[in-house]
PASEBA-1860 file (N, C-alpha, C; in nm, 3 decimals):
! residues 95
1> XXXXXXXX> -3.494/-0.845/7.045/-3.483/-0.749/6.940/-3.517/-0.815/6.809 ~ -3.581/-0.720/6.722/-3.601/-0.813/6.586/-3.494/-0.736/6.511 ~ -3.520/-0.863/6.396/-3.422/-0.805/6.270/-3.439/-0.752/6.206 ~ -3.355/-0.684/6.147/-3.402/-0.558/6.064/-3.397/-0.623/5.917 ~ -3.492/-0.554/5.840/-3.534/-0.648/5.712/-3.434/-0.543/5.619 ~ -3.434/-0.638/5.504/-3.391/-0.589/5.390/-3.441/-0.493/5.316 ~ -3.398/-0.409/5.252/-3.466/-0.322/5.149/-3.478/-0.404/5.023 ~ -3.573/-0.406/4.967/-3.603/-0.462/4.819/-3.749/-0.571/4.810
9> XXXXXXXX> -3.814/-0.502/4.917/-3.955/-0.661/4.928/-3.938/-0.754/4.984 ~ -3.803/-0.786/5.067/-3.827/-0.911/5.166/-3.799/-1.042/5.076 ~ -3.755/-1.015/4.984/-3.688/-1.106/4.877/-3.585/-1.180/4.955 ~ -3.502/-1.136/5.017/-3.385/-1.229/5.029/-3.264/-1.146/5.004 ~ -3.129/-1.195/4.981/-3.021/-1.152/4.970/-3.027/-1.199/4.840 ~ -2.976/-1.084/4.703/-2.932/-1.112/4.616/-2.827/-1.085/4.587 ~ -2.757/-1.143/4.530/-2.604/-1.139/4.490/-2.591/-1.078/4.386 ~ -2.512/-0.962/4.317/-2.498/-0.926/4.209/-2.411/-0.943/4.146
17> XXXXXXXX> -2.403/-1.017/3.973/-2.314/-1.109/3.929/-2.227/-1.018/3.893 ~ -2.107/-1.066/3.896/-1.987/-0.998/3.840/-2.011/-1.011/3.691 ~ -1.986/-1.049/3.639/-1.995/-1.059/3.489/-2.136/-1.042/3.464 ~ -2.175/-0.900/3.364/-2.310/-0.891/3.324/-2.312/-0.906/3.213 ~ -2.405/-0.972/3.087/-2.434/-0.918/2.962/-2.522/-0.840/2.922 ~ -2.458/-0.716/2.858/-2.520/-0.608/2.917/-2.605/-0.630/2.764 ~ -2.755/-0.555/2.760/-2.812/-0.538/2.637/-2.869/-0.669/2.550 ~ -2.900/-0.798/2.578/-2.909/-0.929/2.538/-3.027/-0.869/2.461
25> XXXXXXXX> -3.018/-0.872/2.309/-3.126/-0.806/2.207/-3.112/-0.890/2.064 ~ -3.186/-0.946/2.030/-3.218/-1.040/1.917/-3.159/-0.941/1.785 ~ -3.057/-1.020/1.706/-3.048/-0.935/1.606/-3.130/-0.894/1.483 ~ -3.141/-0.766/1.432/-3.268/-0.770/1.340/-3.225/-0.843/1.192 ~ -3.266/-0.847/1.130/-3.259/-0.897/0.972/-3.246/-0.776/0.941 ~ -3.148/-0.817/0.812/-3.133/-0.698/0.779/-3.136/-0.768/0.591 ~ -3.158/-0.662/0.513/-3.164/-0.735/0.392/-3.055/-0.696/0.331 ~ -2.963/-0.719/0.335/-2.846/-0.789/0.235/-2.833/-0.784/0.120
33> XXXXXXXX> -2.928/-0.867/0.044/-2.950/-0.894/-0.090/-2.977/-0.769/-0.178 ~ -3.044/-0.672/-0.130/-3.116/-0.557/-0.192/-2.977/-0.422/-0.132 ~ -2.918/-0.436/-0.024/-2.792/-0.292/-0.008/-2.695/-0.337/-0.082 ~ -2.682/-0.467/-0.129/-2.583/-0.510/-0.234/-2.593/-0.503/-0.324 ~ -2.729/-0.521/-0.406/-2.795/-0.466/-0.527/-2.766/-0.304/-0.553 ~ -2.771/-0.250/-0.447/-2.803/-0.078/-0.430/-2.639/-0.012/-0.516 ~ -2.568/-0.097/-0.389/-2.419/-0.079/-0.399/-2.331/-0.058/-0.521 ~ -2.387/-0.239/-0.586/-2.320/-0.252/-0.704/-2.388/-0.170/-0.828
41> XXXXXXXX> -2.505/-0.123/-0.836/-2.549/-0.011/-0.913/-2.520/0.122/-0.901 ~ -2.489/0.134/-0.787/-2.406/0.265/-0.759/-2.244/0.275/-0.848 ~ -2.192/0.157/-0.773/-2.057/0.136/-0.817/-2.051/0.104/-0.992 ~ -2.120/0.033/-1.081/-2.135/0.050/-1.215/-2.156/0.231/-1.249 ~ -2.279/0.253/-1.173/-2.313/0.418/-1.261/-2.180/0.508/-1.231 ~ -2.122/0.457/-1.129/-1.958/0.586/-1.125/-1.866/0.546/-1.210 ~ -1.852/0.426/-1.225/-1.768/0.354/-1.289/-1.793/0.427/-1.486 ~ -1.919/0.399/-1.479/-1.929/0.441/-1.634/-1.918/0.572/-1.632
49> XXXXXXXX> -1.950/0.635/-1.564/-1.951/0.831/-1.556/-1.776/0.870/-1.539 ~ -1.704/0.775/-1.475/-1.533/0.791/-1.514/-1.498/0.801/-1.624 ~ -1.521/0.653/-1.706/-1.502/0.593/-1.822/-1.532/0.765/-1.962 ~ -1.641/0.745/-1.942/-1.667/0.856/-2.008/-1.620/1.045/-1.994 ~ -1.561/1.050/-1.850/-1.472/1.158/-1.857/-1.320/1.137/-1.897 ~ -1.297/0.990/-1.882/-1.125/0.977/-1.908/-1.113/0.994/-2.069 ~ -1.221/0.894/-2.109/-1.244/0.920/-2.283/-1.252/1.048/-2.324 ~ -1.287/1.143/-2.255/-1.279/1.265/-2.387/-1.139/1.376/-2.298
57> XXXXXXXX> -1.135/1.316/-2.203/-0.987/1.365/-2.174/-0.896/1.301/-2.300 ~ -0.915/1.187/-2.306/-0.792/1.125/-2.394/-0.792/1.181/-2.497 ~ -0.966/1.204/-2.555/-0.967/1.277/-2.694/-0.900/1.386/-2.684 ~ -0.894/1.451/-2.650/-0.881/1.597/-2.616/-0.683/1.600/-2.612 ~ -0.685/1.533/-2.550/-0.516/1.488/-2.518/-0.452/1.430/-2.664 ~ -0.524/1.341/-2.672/-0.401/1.273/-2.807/-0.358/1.359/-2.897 ~ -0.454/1.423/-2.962/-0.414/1.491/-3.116/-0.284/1.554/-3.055 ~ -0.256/1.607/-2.926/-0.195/1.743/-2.915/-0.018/1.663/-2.877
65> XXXXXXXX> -0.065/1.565/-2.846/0.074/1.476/-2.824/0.137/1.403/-2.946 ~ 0.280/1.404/-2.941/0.333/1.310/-3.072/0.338/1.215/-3.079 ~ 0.306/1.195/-3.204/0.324/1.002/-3.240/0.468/0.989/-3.176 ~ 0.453/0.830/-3.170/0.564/0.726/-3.131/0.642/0.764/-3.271 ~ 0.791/0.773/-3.234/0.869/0.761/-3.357/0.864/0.605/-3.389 ~ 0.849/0.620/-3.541/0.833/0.427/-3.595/0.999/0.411/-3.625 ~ 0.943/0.258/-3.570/1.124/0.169/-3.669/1.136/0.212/-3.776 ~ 1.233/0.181/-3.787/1.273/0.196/-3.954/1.245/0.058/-4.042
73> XXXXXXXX> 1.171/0.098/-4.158/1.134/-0.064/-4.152/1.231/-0.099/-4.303 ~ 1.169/-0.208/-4.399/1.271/-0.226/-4.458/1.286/-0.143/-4.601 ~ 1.169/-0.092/-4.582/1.162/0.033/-4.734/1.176/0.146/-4.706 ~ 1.259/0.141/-4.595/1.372/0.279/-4.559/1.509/0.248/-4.591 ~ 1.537/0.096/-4.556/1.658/0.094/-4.613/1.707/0.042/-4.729 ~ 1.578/0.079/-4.831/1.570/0.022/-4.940/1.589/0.169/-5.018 ~ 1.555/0.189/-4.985/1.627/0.413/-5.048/1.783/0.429/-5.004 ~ 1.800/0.423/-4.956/1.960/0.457/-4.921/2.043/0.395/-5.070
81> XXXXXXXX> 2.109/0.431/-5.086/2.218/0.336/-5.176/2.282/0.269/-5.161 ~ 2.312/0.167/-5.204/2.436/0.047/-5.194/2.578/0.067/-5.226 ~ 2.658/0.054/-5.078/2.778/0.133/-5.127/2.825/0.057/-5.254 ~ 2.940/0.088/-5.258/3.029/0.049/-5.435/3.142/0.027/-5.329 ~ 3.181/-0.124/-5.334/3.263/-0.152/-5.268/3.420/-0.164/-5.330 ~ 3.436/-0.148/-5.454/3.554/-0.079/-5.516/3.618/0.008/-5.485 ~ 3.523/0.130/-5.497/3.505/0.267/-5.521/3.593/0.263/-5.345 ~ 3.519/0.163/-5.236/3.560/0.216/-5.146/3.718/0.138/-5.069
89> XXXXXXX> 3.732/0.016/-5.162/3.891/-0.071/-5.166/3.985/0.049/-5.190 ~ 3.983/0.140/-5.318/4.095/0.208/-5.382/4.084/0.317/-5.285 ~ 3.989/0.387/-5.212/3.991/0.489/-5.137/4.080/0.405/-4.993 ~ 4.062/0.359/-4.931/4.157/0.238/-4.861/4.313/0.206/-4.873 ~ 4.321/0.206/-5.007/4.433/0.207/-5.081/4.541/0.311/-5.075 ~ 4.495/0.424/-5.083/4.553/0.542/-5.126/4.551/0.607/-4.995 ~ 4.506/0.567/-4.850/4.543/0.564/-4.775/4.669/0.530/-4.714
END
């Protein structure tokens, strides 16, 4: 009796590996230098187009809000009067 041949061309027995890497493909270049260029010009032109809506928000905002109340500085308490410390012994007194 003969043997019965293989399917695949008479090649032989091949073994099929357990572990495949599937897709083995050279990576392309990619340019870098120029989507980073792209990026950071993107990211400046939003950046300034903010800037310039927060600014006239603010304009728009301040007038309508109140000043900070100020300290009192020292030519406020330079108006007041100086008590009369007599005036205020005999009132003490007559207590």
């Amino acid at each position: 009796m003969g043997k019965s041949k293989q399917k695949g061309g008479g090649k032989g027995k091949t073994e099929s590996a357990v572990f495949k890497v599937a897709g083995i493909r050279k990576p392309k270049v990619k340019s870098v230098n120029t989507n980073l260029k792209k990026l950071n010009f993107k990211n400046k032109r939003k950046t300034e187009e903010s800037n310039k809506v927060f600014k006239s928000v603010q304009e728009t905002v301040a007038p309508n809000t109140k000043p900070a109340k100020e300290k009192p500085t020292s030519e406020s308490s330079a108006r007041k009067p100086v008590p009369d410390m007599e005036k205020a012994t005999q009132q003490f007194a007559q207590l």
